[in-house]
C-alpha positions in Angstrom: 23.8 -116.6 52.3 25.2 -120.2 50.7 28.4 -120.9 51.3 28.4 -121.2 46.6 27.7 -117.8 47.3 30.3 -116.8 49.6 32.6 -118.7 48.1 31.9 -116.9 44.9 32.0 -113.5 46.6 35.7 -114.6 48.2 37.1 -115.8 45.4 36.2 -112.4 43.2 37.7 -110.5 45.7 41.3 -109.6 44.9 44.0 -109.6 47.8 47.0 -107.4 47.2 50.3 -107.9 49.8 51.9 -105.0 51.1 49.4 -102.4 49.5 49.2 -99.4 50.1 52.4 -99.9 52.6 54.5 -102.9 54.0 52.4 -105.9 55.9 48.9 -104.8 55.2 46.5 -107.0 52.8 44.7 -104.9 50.8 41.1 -106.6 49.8 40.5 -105.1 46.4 36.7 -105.4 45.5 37.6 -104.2 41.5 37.7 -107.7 40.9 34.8 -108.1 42.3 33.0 -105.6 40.1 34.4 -106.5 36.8 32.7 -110.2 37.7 29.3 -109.2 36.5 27.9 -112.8 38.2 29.3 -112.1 41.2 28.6 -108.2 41.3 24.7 -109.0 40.5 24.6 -112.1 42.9 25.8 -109.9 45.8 23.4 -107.0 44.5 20.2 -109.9 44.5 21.3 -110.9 48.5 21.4 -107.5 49.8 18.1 -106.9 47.7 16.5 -109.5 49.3 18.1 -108.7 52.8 16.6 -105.3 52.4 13.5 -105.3 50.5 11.4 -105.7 53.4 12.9 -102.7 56.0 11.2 -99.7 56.3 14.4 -97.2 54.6 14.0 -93.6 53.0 17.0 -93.7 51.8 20.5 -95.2 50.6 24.0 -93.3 51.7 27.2 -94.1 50.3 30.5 -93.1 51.6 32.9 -91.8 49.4 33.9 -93.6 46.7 33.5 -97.3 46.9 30.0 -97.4 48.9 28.8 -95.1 46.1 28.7 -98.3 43.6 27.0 -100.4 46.0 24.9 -98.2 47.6 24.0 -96.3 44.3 23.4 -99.9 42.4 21.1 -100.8 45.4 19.2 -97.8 46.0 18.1 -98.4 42.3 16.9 -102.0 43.4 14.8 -100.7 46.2 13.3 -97.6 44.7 14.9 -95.4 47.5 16.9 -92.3 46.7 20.8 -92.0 47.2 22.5 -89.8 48.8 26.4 -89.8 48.9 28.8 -88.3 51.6 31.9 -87.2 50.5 35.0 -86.2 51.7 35.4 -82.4 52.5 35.2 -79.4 49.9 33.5 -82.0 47.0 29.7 -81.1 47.2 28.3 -77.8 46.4 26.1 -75.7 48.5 24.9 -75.9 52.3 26.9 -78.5 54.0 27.6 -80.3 57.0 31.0 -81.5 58.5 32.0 -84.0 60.7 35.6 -85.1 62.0 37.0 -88.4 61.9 40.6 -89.5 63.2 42.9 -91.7 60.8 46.1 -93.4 61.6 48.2 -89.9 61.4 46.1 -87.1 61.9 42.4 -86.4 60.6 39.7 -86.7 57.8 36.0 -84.8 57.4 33.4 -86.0 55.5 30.2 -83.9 54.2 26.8 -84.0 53.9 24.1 -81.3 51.8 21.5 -80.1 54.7 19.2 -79.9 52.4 19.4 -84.3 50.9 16.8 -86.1 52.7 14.2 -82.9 51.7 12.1 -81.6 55.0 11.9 -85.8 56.1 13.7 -87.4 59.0 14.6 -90.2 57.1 15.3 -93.3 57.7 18.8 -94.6 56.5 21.2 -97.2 55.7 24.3 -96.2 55.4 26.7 -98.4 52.7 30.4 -98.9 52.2 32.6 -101.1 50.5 34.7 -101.9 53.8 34.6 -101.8 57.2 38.2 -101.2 58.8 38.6 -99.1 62.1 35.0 -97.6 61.3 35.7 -94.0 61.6 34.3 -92.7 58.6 31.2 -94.5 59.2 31.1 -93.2 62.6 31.2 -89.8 61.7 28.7 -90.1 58.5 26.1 -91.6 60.9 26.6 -88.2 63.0 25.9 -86.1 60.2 22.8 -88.5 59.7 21.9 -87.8 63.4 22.8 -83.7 62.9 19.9 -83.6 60.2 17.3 -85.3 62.5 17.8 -88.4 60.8 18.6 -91.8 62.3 20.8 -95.0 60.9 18.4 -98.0 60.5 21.9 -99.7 59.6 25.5 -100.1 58.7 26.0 -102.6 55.1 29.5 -103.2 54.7 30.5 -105.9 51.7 33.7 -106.5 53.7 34.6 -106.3 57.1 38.4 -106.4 58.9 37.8 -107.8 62.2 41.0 -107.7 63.2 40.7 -103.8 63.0 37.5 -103.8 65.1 35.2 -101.4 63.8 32.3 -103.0 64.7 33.1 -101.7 68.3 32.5 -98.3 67.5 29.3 -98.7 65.2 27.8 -101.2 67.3 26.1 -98.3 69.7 24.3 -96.4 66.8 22.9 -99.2 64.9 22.7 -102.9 63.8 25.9 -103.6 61.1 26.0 -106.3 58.6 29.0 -107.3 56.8 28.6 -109.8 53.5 32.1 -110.5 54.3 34.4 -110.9 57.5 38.6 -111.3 56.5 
């Protein structure tokens, strides 16, 4: 990636003090997509970054990584396939647990979205913070028979290091380090 690119990418990328609580700096990537320069530069890198690896499909995690993931699938030709948060897809699901700062979190998956294939995948979110819901999507992924060719992440929190707990399952990129 340039460093004009970067540089774009950074500076459409809004940063919000003390949201959603006290001390934290939210990175708000609605900016981001109301640029349509920026939004189709950063959908033309990871087009090019992927173009070439063997993927069956795209999975977004709820709600941001639909966007991207959706937006690229479409680039590639690959189907989409979104997990969501618990009790918002119909039919024969999947669950997996993931702990959050208080308490917990599940996220779903339909048994039946990669068809009868043991796809490959790459899984894509907006952000990368403590990497939990990640985590658990790529176990559903691995639950189905399926495997994580990688993590895509637009931005990633170092400081948070969620890149430790990913870093087993597959390679991650990040567009983005804050």
């Amino acid at each position: 990636m340039t460093k004009k690119l970067k540089d774009l990418l950074i500076n459409s990328i809004d940063t919000v003090p003390d949201f959603p609580k006290k001390g934290i700096l939210f990175r708000d990537i609605t900016t981001l997509l109301s640029n349509p320069i920026a939004f189709s530069l950063l959908l033309d890198h990871l087009e090019k970054r992927y173009k070439d690896i063997d993927i069956d499909f795209i999975v977004g995690l709820d709600a941001r990584g639909f966007i991207f993931g959706s937006a690229l699938a479409d680039r590639l030709k690959k189907g989409f396939v979104p997990i969501r948060k618990k009790g918002k897809l119909p039919g024969d699901t999947i669950r997996a647990k993931y702990m959050l700062e208080y308490g917990h979190d599940e996220v779903e998956l339909r048994t039946n979205c990669f068809g009868n294939k043991k796809a490959k995948v790459l899984i894509v979110d907006d952000l990368l913070a403590t990497g939990g819901t990640a985590k658990a999507s790529s176990e559903l992924i691995d639950m189905l028979g399926s495997v994580v060719v990688e993590f895509c992440f637009i931005i990633s929190l170092k400081d948070l290091k969620g890149k430790d707990k990913l870093k087993q399952i597959a390679p991650i990129y990040s567009v983005l380090e804050f």
